[in-house]
KENUSE-556661 format. One record per residue: residue in one letter; x, y, z of N, C-alpha, C, O in turn. Coordinates in Angstrom, 1 decimal. Example, Ala and Ser with C-alpha at 12.3 -4.5 7.8 and 13.67 -1.06 7.14 Angstrom:
2
@residu:A n.xx:13.2 n.yy:-5.7 n.zz:7.8 ca.xx:12.3 ca.yy:-4.5 ca.zz:7.8 c.xx:13.2 c.yy:-3.3 c.zz:7.8 o.xx:14.2 o.yy:-3.3 o.zz:8.5
@residu:S n.xx:12.8 n.yy:-2.2 n.zz:7.1 ca.xx:13.7 ca.yy:-1.1 ca.zz:7.1 c.xx:12.9 c.yy:0.0 c.zz:7.9 o.xx:13.4 o.yy:1.1 o.zz:8.0
***
This chain:
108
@residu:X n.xx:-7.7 n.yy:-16.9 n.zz:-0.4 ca.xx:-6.8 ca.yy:-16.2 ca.zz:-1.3 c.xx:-6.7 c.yy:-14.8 c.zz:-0.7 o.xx:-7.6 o.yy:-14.4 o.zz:0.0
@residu:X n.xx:-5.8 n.yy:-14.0 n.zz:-0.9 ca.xx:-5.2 ca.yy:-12.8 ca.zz:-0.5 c.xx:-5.7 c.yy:-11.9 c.zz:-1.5 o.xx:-5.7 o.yy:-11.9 o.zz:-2.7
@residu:X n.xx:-6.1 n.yy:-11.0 n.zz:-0.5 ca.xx:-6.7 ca.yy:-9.9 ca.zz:-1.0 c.xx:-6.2 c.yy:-8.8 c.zz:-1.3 o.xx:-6.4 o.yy:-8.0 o.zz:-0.4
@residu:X n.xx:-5.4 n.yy:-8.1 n.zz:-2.9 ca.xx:-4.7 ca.yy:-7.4 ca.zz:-2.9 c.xx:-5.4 c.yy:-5.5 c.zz:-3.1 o.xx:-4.8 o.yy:-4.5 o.zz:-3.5
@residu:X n.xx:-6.7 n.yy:-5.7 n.zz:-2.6 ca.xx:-7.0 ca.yy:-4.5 ca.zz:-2.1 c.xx:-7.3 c.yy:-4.1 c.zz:-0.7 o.xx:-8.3 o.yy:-4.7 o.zz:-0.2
@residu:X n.xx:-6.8 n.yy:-3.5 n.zz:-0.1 ca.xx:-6.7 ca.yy:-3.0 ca.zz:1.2 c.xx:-7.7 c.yy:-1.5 c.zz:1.2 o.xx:-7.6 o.yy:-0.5 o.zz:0.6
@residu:X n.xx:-8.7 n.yy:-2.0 n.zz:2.3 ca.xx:-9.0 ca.yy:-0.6 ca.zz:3.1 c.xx:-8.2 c.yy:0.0 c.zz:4.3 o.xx:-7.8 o.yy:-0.6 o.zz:5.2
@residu:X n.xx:-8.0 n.yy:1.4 n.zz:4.0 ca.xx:-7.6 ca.yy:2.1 ca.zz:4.7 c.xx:-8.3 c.yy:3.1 c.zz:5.8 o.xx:-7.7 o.yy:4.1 o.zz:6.2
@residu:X n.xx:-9.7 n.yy:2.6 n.zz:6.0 ca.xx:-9.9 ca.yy:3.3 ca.zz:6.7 c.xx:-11.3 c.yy:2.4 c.zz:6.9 o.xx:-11.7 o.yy:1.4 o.zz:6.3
@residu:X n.xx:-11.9 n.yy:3.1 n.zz:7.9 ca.xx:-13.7 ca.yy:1.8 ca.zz:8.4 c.xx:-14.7 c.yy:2.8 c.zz:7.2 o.xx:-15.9 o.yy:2.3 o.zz:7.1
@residu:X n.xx:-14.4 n.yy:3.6 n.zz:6.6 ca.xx:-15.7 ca.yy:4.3 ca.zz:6.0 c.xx:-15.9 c.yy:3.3 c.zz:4.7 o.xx:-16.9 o.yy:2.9 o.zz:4.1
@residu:X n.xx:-14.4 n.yy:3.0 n.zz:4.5 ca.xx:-14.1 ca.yy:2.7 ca.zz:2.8 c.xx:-13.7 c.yy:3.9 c.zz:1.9 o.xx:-13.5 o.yy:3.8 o.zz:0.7
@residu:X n.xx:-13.7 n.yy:4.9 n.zz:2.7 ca.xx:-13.1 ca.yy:5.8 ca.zz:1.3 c.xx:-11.7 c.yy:6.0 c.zz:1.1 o.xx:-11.4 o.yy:6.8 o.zz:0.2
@residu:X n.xx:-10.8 n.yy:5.4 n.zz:1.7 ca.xx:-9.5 ca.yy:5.0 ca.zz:1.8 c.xx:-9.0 c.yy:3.7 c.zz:1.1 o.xx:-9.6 o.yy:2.6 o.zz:1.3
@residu:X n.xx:-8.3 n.yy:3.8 n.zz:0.6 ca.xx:-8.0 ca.yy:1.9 ca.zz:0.0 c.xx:-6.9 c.yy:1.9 c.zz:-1.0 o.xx:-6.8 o.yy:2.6 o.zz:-2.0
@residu:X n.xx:-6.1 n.yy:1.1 n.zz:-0.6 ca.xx:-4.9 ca.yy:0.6 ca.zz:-1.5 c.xx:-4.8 c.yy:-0.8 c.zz:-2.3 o.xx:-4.9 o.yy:-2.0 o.zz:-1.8
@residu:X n.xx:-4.7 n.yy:-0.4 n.zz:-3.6 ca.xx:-4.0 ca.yy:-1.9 ca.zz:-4.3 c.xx:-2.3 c.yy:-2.1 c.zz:-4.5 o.xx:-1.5 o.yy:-1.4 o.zz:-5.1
@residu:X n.xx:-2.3 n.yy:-3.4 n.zz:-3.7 ca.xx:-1.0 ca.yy:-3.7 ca.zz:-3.9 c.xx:-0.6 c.yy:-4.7 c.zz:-4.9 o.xx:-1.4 o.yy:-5.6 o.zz:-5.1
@residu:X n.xx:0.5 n.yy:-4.7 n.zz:-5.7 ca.xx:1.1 ca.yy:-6.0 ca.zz:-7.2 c.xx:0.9 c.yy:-7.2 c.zz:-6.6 o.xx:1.1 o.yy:-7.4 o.zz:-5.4
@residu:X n.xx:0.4 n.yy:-7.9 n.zz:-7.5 ca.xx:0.0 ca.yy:-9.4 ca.zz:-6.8 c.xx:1.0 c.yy:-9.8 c.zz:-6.4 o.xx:1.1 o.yy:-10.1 o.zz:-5.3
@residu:X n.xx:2.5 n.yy:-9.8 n.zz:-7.3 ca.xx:3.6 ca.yy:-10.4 ca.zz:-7.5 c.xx:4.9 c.yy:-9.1 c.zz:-7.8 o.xx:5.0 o.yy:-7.8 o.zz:-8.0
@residu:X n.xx:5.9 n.yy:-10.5 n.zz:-7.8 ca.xx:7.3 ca.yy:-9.1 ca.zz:-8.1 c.xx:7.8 c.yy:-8.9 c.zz:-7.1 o.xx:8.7 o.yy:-8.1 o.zz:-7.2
@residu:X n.xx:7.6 n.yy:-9.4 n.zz:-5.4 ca.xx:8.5 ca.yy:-8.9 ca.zz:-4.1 c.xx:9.8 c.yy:-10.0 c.zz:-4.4 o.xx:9.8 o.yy:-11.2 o.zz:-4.5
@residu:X n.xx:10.7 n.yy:-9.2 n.zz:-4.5 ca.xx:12.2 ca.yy:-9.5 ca.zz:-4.0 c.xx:12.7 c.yy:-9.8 c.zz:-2.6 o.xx:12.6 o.yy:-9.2 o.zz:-1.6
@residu:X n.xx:13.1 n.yy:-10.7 n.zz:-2.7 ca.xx:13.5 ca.yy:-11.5 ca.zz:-1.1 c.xx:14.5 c.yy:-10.5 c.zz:-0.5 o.xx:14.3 o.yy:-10.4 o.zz:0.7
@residu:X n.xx:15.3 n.yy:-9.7 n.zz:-0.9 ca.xx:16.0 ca.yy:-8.9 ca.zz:-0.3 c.xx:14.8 c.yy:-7.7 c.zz:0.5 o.xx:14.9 o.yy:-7.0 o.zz:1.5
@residu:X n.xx:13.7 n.yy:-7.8 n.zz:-0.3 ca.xx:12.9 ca.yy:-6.4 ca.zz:0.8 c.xx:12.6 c.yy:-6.7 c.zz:2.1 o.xx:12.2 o.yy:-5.9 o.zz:3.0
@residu:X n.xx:12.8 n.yy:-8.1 n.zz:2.3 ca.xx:12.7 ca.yy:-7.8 ca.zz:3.5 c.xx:13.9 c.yy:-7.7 c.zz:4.6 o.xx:13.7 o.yy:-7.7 o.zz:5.8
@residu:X n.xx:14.8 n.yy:-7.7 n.zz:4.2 ca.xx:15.8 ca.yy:-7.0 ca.zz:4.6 c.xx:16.1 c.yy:-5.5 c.zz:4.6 o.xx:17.0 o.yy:-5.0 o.zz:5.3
@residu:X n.xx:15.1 n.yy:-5.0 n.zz:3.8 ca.xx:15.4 ca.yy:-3.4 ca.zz:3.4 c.xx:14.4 c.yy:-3.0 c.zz:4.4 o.xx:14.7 o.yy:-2.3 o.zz:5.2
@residu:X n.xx:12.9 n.yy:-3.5 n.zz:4.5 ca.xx:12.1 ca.yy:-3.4 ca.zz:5.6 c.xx:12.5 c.yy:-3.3 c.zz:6.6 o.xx:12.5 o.yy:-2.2 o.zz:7.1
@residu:X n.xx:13.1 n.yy:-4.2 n.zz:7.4 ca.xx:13.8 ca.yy:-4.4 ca.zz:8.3 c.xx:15.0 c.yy:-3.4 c.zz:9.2 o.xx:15.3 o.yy:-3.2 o.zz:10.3
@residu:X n.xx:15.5 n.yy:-3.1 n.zz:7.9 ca.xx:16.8 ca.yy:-1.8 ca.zz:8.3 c.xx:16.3 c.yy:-0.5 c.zz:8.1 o.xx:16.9 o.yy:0.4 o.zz:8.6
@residu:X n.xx:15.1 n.yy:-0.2 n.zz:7.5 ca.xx:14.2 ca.yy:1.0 ca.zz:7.5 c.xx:13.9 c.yy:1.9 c.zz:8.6 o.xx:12.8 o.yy:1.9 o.zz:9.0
@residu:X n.xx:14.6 n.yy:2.7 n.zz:9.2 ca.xx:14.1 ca.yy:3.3 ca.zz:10.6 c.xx:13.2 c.yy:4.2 c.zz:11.0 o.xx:13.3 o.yy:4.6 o.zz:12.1
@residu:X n.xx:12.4 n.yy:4.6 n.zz:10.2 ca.xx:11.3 ca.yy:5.3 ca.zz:10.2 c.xx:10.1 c.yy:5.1 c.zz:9.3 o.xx:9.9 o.yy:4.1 o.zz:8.5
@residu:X n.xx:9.4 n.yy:6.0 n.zz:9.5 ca.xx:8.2 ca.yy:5.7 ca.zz:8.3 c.xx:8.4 c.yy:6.1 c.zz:7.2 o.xx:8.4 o.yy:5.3 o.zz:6.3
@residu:X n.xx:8.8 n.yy:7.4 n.zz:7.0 ca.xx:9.2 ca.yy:7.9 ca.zz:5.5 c.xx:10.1 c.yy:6.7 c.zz:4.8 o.xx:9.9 o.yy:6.3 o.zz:3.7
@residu:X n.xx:11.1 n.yy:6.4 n.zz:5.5 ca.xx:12.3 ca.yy:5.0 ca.zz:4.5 c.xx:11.0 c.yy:3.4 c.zz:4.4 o.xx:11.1 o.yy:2.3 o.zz:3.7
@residu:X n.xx:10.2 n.yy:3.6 n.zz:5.0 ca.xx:9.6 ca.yy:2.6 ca.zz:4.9 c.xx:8.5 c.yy:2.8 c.zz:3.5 o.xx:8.7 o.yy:2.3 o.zz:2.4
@residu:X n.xx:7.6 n.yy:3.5 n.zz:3.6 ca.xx:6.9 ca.yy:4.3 ca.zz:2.5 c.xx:7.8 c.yy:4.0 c.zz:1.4 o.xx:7.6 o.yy:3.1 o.zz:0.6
@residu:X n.xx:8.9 n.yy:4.6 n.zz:1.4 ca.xx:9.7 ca.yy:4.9 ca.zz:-0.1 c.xx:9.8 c.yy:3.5 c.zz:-0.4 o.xx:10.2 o.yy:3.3 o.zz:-1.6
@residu:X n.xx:9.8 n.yy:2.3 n.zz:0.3 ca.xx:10.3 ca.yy:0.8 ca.zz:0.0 c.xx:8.8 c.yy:0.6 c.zz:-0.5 o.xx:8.7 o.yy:-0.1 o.zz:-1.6
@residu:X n.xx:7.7 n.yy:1.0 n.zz:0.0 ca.xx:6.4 ca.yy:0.8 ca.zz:-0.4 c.xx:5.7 c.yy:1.1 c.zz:-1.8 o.xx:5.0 o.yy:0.5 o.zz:-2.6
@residu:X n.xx:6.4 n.yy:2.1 n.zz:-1.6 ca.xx:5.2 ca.yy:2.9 ca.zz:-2.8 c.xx:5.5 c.yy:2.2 c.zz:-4.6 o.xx:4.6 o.yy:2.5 o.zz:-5.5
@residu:X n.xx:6.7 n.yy:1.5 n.zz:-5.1 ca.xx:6.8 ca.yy:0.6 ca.zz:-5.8 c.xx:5.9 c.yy:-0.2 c.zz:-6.1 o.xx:5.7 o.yy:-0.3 o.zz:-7.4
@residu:X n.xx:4.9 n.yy:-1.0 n.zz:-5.1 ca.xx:4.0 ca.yy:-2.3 ca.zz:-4.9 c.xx:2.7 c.yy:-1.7 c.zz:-4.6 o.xx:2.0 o.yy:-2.5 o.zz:-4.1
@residu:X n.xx:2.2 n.yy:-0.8 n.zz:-4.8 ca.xx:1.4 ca.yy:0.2 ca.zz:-4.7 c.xx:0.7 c.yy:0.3 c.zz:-6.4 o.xx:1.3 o.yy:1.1 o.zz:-7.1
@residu:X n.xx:-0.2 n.yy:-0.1 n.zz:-7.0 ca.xx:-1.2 ca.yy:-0.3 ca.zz:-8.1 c.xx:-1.9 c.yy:0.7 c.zz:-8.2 o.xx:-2.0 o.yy:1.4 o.zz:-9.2
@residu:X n.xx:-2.4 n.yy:0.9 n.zz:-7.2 ca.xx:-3.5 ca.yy:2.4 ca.zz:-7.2 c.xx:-3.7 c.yy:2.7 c.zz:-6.1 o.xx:-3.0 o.yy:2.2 o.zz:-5.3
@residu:X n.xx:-4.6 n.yy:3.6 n.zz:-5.5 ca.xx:-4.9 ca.yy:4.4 ca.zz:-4.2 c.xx:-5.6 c.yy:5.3 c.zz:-4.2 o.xx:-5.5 o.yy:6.1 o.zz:-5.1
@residu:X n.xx:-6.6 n.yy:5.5 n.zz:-3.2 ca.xx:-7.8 ca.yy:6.5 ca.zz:-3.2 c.xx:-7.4 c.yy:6.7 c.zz:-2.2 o.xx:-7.4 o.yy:5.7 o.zz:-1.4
@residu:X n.xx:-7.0 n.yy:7.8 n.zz:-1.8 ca.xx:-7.2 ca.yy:8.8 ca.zz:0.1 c.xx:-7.4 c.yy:10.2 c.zz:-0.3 o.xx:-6.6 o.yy:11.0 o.zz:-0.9
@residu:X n.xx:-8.7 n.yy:10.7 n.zz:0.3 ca.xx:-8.9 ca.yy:11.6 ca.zz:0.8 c.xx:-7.4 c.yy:12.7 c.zz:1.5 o.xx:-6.6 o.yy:12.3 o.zz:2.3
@residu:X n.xx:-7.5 n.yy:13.8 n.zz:1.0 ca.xx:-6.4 ca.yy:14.4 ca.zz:1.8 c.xx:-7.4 c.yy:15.1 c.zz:3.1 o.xx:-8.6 o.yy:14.9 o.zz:3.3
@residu:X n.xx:-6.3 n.yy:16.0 n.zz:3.8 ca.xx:-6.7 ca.yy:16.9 ca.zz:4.4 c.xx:-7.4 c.yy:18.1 c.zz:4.1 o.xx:-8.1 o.yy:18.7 o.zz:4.9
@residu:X n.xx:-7.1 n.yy:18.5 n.zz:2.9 ca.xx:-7.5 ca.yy:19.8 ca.zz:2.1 c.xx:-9.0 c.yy:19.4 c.zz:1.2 o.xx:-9.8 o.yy:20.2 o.zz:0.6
@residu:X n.xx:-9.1 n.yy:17.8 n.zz:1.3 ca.xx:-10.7 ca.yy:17.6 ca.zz:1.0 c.xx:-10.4 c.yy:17.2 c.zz:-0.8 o.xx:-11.3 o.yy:16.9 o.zz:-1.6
@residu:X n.xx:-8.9 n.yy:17.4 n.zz:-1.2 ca.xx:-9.4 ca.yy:16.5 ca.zz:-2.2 c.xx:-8.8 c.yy:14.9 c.zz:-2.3 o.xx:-8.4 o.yy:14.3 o.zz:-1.3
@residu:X n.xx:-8.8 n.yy:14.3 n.zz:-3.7 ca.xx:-8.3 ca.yy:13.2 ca.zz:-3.6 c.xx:-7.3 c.yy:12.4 c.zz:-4.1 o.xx:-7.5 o.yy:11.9 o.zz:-5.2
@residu:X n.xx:-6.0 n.yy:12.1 n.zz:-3.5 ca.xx:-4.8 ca.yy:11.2 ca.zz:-3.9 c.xx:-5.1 c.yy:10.2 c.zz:-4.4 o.xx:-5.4 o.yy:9.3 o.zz:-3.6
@residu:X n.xx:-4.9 n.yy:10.0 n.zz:-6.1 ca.xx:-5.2 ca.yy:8.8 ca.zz:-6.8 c.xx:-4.0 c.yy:8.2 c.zz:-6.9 o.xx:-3.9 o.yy:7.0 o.zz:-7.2
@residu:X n.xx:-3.1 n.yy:9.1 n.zz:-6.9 ca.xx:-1.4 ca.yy:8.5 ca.zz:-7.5 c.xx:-0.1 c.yy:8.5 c.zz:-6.5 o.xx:0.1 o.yy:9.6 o.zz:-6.0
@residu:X n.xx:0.6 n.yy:7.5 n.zz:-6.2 ca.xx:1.9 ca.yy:7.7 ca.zz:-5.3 c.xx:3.3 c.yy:8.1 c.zz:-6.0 o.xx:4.1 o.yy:7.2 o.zz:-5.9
@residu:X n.xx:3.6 n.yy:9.1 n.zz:-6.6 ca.xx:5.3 ca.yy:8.8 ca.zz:-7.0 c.xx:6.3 c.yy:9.3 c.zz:-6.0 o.xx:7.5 o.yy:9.3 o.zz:-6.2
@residu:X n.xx:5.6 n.yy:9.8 n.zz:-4.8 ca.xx:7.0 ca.yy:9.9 ca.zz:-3.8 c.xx:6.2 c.yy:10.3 c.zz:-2.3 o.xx:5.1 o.yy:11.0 o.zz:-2.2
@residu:X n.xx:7.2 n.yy:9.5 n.zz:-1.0 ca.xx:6.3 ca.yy:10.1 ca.zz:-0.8 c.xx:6.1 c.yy:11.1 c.zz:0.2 o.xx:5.7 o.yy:10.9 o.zz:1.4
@residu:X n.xx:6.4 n.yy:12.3 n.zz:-0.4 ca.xx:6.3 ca.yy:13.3 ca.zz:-0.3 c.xx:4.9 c.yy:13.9 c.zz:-0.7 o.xx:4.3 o.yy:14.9 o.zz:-0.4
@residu:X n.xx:4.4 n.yy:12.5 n.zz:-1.9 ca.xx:2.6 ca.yy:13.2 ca.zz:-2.1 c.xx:1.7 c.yy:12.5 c.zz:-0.7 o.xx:0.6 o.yy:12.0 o.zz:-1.1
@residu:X n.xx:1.9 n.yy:12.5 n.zz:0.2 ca.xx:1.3 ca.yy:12.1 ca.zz:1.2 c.xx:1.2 c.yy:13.5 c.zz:2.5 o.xx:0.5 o.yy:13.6 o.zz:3.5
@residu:X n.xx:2.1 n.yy:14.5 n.zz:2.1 ca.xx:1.9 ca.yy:15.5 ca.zz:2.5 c.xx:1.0 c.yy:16.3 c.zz:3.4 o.xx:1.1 o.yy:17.1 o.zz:4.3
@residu:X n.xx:-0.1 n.yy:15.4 n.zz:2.6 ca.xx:-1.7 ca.yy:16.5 ca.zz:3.3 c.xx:-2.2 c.yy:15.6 c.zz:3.7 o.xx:-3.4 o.yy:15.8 o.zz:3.9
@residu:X n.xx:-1.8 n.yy:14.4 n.zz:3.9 ca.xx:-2.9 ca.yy:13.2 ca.zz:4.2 c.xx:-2.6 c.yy:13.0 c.zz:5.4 o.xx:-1.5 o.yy:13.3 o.zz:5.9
@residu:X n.xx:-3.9 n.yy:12.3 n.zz:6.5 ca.xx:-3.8 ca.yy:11.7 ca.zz:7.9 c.xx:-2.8 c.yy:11.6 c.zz:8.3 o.xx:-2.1 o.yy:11.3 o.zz:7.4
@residu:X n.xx:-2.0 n.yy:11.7 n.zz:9.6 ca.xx:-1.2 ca.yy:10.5 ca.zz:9.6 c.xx:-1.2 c.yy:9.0 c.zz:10.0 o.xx:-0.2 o.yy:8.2 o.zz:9.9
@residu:X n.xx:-2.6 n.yy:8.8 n.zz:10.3 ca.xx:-3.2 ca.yy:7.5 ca.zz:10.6 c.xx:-3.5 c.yy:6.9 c.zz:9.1 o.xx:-3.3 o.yy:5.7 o.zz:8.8
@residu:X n.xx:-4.0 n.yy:7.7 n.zz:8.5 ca.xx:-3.8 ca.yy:6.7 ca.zz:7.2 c.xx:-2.6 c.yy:6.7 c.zz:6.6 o.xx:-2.3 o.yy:5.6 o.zz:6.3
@residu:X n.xx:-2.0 n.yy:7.5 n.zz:6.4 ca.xx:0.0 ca.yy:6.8 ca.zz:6.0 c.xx:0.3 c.yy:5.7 c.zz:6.7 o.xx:0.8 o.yy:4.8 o.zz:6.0
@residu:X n.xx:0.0 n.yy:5.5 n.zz:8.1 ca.xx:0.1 ca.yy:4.6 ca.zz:8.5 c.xx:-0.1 c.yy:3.5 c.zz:8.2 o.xx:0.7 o.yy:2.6 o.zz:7.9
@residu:X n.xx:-1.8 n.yy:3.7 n.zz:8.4 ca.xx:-2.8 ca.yy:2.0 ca.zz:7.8 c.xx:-1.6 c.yy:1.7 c.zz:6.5 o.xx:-1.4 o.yy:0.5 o.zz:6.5
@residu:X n.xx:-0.9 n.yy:2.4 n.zz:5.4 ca.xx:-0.8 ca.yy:2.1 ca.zz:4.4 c.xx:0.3 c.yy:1.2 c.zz:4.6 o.xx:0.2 o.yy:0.2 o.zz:4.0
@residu:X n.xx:1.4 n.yy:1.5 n.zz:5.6 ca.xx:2.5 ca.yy:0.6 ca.zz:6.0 c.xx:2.2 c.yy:-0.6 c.zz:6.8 o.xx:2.9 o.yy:-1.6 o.zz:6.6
@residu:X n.xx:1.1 n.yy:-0.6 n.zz:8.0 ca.xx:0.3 ca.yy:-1.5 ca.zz:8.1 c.xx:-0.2 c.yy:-2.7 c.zz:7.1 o.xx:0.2 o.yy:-3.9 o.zz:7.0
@residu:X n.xx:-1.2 n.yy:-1.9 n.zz:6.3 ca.xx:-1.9 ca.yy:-3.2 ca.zz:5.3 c.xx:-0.7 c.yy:-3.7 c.zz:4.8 o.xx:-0.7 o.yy:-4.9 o.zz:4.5
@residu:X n.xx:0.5 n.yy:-3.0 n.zz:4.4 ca.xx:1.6 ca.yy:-3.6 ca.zz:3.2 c.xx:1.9 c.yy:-5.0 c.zz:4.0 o.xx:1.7 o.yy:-6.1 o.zz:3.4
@residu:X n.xx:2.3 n.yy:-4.8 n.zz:5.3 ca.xx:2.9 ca.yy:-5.9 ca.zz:6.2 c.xx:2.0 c.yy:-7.1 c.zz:6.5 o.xx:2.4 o.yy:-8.2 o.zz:6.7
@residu:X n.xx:0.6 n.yy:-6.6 n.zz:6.5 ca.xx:-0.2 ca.yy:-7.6 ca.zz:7.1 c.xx:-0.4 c.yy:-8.0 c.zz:5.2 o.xx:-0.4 o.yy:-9.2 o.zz:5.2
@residu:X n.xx:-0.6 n.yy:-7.6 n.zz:4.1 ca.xx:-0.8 ca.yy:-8.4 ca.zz:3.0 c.xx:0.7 c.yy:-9.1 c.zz:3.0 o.xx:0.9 o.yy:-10.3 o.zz:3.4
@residu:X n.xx:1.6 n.yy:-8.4 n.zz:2.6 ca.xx:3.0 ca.yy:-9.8 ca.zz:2.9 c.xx:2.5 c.yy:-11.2 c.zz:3.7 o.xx:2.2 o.yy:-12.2 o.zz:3.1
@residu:X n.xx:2.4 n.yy:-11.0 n.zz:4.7 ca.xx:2.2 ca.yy:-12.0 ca.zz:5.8 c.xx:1.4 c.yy:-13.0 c.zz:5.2 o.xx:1.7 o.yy:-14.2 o.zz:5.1
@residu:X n.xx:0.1 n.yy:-12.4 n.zz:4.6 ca.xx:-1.0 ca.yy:-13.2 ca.zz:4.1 c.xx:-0.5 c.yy:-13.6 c.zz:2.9 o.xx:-0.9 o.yy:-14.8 o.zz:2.8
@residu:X n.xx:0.2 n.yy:-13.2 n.zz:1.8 ca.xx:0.5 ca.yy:-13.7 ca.zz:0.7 c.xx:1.8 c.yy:-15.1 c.zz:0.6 o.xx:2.1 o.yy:-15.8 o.zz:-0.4
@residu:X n.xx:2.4 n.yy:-15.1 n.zz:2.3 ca.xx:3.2 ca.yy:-15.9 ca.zz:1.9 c.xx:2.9 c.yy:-17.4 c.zz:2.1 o.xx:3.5 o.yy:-18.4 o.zz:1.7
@residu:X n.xx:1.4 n.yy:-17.1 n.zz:3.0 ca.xx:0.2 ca.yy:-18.6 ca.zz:3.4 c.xx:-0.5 c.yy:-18.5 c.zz:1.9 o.xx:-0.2 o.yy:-19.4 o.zz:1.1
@residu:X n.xx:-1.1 n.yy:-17.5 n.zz:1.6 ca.xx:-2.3 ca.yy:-18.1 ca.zz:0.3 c.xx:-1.6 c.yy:-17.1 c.zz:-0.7 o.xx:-2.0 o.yy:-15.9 o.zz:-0.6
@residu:X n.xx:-0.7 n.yy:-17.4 n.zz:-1.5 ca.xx:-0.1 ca.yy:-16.7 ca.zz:-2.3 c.xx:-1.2 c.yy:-16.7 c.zz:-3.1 o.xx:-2.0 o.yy:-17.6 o.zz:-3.0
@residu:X n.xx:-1.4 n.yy:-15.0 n.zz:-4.5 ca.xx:-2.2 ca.yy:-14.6 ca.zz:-5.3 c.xx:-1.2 c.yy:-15.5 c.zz:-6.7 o.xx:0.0 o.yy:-15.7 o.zz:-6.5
@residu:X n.xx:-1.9 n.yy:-15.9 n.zz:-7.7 ca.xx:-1.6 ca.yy:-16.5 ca.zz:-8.4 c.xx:-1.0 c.yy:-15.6 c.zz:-9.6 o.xx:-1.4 o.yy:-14.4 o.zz:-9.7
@residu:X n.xx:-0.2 n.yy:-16.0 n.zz:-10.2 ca.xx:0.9 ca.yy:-14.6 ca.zz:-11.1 c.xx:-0.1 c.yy:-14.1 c.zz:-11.9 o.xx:-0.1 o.yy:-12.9 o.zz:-12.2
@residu:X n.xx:-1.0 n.yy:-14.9 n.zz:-12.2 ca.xx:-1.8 ca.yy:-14.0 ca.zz:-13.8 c.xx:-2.8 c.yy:-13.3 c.zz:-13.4 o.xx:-3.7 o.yy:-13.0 o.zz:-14.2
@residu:X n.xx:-2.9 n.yy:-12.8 n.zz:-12.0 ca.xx:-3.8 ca.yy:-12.0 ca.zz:-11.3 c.xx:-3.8 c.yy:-10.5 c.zz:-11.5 o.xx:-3.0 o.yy:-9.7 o.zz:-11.1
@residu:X n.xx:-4.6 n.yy:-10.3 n.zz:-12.1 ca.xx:-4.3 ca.yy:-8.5 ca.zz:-12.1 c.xx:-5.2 c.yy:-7.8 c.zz:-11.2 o.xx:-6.1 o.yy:-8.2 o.zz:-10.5
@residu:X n.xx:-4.9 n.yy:-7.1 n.zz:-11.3 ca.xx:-5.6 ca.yy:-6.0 ca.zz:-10.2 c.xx:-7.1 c.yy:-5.6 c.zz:-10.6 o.xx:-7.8 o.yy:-5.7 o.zz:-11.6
@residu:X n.xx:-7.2 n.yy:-5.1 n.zz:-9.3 ca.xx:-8.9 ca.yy:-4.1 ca.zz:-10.3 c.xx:-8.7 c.yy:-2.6 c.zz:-10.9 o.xx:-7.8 o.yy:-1.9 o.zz:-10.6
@residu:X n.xx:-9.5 n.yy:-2.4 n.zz:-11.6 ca.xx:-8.9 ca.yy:-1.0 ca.zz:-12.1 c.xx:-9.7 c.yy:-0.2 c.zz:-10.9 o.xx:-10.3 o.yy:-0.6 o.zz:-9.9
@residu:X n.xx:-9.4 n.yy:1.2 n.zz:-11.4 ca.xx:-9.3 ca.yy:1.8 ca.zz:-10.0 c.xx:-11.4 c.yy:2.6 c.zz:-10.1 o.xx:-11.7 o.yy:3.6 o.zz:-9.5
@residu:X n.xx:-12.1 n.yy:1.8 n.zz:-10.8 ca.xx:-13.0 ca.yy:2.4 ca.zz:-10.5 c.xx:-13.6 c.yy:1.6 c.zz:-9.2 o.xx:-14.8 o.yy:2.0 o.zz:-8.9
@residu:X n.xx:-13.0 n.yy:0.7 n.zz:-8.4 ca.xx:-13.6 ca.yy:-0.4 ca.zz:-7.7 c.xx:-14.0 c.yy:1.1 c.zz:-6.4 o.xx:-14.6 o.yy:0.9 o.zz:-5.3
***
């Protein structure tokens, strides 16, 4: 089964949850025509449940509403984040998460 929390980094203090359910067949077409990271992000951050990253400045990003709050963060971890989205797609469309799946809350 597919795992809709993602580590973003080898320590673990990095990590994304993505919606079990809810992707639209057109996203990936919108992925697709995306030409950078920032248009990719903004396709992302919808499917995005919760999020722990450490910034640069030493504190911590619990919430995404643009992303422009990514600001102070790595650029290796913005990255990992468009990464894991692609590699959980991939995995969800072999062992799809079952609809009545909810997330963990964000004390995990």
């Amino acid at each position: 089964m597919t795992d809709i929390k993602r580590l973003l980094s080898e320590d673990g203090e990095a990590w994304v949850v993505f919606k079990p359910s809810g992707y639209p067949f057109k996203l990936r077409k919108q992925l697709k025509e995306a030409n950078n990271d920032e248009a990719v992000l903004a396709l992302v951050l919808p499917y995005v449940v919760s999020i722990h990253i450490p910034t640069i400045g030493g504190t911590v990003l619990d919430k995404l509403t643009s992303v422009d709050d990514l600001a102070d963060v790595e650029e290796r971890t913005a990255a990992q984040i468009i990464y894991q989205f692609y590699e959980f797609r991939g995995e969800r469309n072999y062992a799809p998460i079952p609809k009545n799946s909810s997330p963990p809350s964000q004390d995990t």
